[in-house]
C-alpha positions in Angstrom: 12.6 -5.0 11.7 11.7 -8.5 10.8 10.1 -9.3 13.9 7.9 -6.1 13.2 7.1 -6.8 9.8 6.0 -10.2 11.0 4.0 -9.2 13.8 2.1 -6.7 11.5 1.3 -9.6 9.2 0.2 -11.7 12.1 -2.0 -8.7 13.2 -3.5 -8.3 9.8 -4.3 -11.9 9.0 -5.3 -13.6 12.7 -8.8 -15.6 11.9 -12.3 -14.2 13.3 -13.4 -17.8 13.0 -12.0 -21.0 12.4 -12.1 -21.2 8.4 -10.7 -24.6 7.9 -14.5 -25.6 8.3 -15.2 -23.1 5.4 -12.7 -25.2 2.7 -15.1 -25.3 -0.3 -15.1 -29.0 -2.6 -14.7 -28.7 -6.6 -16.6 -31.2 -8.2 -14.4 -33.5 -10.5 -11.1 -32.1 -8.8 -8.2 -35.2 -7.7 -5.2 -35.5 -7.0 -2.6 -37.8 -8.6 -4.2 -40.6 -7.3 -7.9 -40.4 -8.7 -9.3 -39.2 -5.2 -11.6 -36.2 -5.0 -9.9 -33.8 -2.5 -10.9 -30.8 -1.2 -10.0 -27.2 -3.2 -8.9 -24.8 -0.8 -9.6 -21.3 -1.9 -8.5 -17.7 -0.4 -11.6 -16.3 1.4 -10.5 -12.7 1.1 -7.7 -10.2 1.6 -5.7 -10.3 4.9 -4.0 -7.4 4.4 -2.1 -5.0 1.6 1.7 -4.4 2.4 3.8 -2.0 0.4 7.1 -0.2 0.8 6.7 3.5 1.4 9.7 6.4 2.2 7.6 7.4 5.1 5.2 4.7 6.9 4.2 6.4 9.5 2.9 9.9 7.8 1.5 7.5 4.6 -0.4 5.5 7.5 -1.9 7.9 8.8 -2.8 9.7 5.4 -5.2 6.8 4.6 -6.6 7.3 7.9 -7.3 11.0 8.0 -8.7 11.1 3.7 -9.6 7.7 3.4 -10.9 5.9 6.6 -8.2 3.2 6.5 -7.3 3.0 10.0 -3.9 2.2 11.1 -1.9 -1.4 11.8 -3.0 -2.0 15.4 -0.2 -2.2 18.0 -1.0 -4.8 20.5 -3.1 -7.7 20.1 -6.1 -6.0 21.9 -6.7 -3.2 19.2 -9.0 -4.0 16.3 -7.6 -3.9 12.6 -9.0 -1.9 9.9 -12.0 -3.9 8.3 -14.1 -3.5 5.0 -17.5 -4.1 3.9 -18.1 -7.5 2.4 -18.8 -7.2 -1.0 -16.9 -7.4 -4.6 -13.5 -7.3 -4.9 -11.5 -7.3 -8.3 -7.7 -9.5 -8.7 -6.3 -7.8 -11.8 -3.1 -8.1 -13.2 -2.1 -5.6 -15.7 0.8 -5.2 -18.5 3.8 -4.1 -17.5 3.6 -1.5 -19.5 0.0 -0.3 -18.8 -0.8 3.2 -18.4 -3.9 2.6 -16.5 -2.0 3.1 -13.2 0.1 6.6 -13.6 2.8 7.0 -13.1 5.5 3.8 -14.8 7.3 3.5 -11.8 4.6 2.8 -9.3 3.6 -1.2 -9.6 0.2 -1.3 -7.5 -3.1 0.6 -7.8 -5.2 -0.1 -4.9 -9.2 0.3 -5.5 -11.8 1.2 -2.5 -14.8 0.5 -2.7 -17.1 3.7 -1.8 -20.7 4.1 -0.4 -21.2 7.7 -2.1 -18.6 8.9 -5.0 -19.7 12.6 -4.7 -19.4 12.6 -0.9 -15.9 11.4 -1.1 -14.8 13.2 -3.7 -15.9 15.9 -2.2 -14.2 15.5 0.8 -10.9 15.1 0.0 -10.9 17.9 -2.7 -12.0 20.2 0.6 -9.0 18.9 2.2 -6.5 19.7 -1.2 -6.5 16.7 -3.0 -6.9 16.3 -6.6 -9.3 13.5 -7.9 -10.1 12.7 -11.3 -14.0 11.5 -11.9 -14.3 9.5 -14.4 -17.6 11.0 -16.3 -19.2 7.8 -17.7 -21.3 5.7 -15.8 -20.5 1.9 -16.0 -22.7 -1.1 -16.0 -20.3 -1.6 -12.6 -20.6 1.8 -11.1 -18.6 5.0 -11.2 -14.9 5.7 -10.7 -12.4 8.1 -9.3 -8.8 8.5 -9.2 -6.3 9.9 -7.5 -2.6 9.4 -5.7 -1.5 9.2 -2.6 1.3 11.6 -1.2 3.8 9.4 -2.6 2.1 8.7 -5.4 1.1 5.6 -5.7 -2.2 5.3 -7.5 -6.2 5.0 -5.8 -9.7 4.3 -7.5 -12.5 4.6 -5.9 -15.5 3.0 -7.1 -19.1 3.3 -6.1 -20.0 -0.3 -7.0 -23.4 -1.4 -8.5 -24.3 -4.4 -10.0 -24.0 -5.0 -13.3 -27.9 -5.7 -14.0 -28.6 -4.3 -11.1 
């Protein structure tokens, strides 16, 4: 199992491009010694990894509702792979609400081209989603759960400005 779990992580997180070239320099930023050094900073997510009672029917949930195509197999097959564009770190409380159910720890957010189209789509296929009825400075939101119920948002982005 360990072997698996790391070859999945290898899959998920093997470079398109060499991004040691890509380290990014923080004015003002030294080390113990005085000397400006490079700050090296994450240049995305490699991959989200969770437990689940039944991988390979939760798998292949997000692909059939959601798009997310499944952990290739052999080095040859490509991963799943998102747009560029925003993405949100957010811790919560412990205690929040926000997320359903008390019990689950994550909420995972995807970003969506067309909120009604989605929506729509997985409520023709049986799923319950919540839209959220106010319109954001951000964009619009939806949410629902996934057959084990851990919690998804979807979020039609748009600038906030923009």
């Amino acid at each position: 199992m360990k072997a698996l779990v790391a070859r999945m992580a290898f899959l998920m997180c093997v470079p398109v491009g060499s991004l040691a070239a890509q380290a990014s320099v923080a004015p003002g930023t030294s080390n113990a010694a005085g000397r400006n050094l490079p700050v090296e900073k994450v240049t995305g997510i490699g991959g989200f990894f969770f437990r689940s009672a039944d991988p390979k029917a939760l798998a292949a949930w997000y692909e059939k509702h959601l798009g997310v195509t499944q952990t290739p197999t052999t080095y040859e097959q490509e991963p799943w792979s998102q747009q560029a564009g925003m993405t949100i770190f957010g811790p919560f409380k412990a205690d929040t609400k926000y997320f359903g159910d008390m019990s689950k720890q994550w909420m995972i957010n995807f970003r969506v081209r067309n909120l009604d189209a989605m929506v729509e789509q997985l409520k023709r296929a049986g799923i319950a989603v919540e839209v959220d009825s106010q319109m954001y400075p951000n964009g619009r939101f939806a949410k629902l759960s996934d057959p084990e119920g851990n919690g998804i948002q979807l979020w039609e982005a748009k600038r906030p400005g923009g």
